[in-house]
C-alpha positions as CSV (number, residue, x, y, z in Angstrom):
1,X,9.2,6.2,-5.8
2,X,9.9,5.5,-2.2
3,X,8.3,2.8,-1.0
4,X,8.5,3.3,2.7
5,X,5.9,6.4,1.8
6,X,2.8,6.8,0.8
7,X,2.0,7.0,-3.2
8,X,-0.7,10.2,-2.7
9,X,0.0,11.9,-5.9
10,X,-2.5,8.8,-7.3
11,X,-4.8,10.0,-4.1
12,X,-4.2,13.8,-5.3
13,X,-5.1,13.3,-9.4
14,X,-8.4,11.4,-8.7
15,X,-9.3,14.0,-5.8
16,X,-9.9,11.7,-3.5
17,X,-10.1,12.2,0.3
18,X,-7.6,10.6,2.7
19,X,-8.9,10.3,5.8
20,X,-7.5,9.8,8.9
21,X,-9.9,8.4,12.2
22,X,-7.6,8.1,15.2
23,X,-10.0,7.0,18.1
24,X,-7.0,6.3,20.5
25,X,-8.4,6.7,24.0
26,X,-5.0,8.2,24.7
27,X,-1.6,8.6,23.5
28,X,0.6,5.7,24.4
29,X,3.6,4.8,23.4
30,X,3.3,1.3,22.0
31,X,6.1,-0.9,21.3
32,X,6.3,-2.8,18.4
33,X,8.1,-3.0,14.9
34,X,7.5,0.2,13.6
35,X,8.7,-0.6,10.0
36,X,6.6,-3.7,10.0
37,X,3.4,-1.8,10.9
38,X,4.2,1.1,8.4
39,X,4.7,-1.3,5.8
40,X,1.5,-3.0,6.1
41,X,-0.6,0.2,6.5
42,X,1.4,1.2,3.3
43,X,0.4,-1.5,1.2
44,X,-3.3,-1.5,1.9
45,X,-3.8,2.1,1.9
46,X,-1.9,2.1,-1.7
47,X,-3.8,-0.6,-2.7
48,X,-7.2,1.0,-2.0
49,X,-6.0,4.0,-3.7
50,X,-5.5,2.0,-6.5
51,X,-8.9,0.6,-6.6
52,X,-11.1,3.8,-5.5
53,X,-11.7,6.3,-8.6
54,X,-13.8,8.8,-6.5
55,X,-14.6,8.9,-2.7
56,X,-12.5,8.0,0.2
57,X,-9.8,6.2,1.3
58,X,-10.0,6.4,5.6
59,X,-7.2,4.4,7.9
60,X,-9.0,3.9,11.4
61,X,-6.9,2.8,14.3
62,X,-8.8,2.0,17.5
63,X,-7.3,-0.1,21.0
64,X,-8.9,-2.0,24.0
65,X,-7.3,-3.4,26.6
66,X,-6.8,-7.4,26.3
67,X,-5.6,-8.3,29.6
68,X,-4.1,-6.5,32.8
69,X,-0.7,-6.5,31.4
70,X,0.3,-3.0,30.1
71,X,-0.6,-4.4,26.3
72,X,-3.5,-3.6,24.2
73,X,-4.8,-5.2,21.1
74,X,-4.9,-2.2,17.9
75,X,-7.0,-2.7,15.3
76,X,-6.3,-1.2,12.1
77,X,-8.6,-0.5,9.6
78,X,-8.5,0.6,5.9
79,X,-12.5,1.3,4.2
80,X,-12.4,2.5,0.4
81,X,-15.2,3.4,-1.2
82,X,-13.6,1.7,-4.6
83,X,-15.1,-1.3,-6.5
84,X,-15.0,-3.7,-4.0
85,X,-14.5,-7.4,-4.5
86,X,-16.5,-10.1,-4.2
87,X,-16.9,-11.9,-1.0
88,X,-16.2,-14.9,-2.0
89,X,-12.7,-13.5,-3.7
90,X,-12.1,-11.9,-0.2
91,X,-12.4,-14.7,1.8
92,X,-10.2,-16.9,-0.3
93,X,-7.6,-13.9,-0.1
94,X,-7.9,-13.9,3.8
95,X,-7.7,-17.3,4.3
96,X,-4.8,-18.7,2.0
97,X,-1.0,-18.5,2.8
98,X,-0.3,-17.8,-0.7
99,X,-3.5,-15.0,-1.1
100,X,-3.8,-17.1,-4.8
101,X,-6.0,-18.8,-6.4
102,X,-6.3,-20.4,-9.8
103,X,-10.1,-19.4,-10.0
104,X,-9.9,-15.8,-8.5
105,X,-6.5,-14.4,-9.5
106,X,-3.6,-12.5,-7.1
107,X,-4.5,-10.0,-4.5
108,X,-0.7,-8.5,-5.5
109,X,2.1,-8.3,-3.8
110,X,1.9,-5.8,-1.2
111,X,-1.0,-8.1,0.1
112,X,0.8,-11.4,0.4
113,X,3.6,-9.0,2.3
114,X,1.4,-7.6,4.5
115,X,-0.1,-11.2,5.8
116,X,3.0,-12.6,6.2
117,X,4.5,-9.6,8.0
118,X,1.1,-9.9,10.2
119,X,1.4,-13.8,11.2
120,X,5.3,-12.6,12.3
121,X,3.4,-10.4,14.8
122,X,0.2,-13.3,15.8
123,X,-2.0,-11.0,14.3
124,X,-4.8,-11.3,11.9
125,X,-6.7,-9.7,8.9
126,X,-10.4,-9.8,8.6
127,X,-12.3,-7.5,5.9
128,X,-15.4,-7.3,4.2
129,X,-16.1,-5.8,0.5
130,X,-19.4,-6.0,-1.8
131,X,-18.5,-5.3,-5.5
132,X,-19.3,-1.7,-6.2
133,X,-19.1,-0.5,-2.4
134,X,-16.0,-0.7,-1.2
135,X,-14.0,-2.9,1.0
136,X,-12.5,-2.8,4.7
137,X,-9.5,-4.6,5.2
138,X,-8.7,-4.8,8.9
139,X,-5.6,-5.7,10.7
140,X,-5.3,-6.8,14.6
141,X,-2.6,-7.9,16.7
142,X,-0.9,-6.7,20.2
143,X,1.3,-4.4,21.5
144,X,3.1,-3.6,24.8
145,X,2.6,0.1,26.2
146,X,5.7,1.3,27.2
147,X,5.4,2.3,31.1
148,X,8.1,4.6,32.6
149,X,9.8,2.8,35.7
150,X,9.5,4.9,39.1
């Protein structure tokens, strides 16, 4: 399997839908790490796939405007409607380097990749998730717009 790709034949044999919510205000042309960001959306879209047996997986991205440089901040979002975790799991997961801990297990791989590759951009992960309803994993960090010179 390629892992620069999406896994969707998992998506495909449990039916579910993959959604995609792109409320970009308009179509900039950010600058950034591309293969950092699609790494990232990678592993948590795979990983909610992996968790969600019927329903929805949906990536979100949204911008605003965070200062009166040409940047904006993007927020990322990935919302499953899988078995969720429990909060208290999550918040261990989103707070420790390592994602680990000796009472509530490994998030995986593909998370502890996807927080490091984050902090390399300043960014952060926030989420919530209620066992049996899902869980949102969201990702936030900054970007320069590329403006043409006159």
């Amino acid at each position: 399997m390629d892992k620069d790709k999406l896994d969707t034949e998992v998506a495909a044999q449990r039916h579910l839908d993959l959604k995609l919510d792109w409320n970009l205000t308009s179509s900039p042309i950010f600058i950034g790490d591309e293969a950092k960001i699609r790494r990232m959306l990678i592993n948590l879209v795979d990983n909610a796939v992996k968790f969600t047996s019927t329903g929805a997986v949906t990536l979100s991205a949204t911008t605003r405007s965070v200062t009166d440089a040409p940047e904006v901040e993007l927020e990322l979002k990935v919302k499953d409607t899988g078995i969720g975790i429990s909060p208290n799991k999550l918040k261990l997961w989103l707070e420790h380097d390592r994602g680990y801990s000796p009472s509530y297990g490994n998030p995986g791989l593909g998370w502890q990749i996807t927080k490091e590759l984050l902090k390399r951009m300043n960014g952060k992960m926030t989420g919530r998730s209620e066992p049996g309803n899902g869980t949102e994993i969201t990702l936030q960090f900054t970007l320069k717009i590329y403006q043409e010179s006159a």
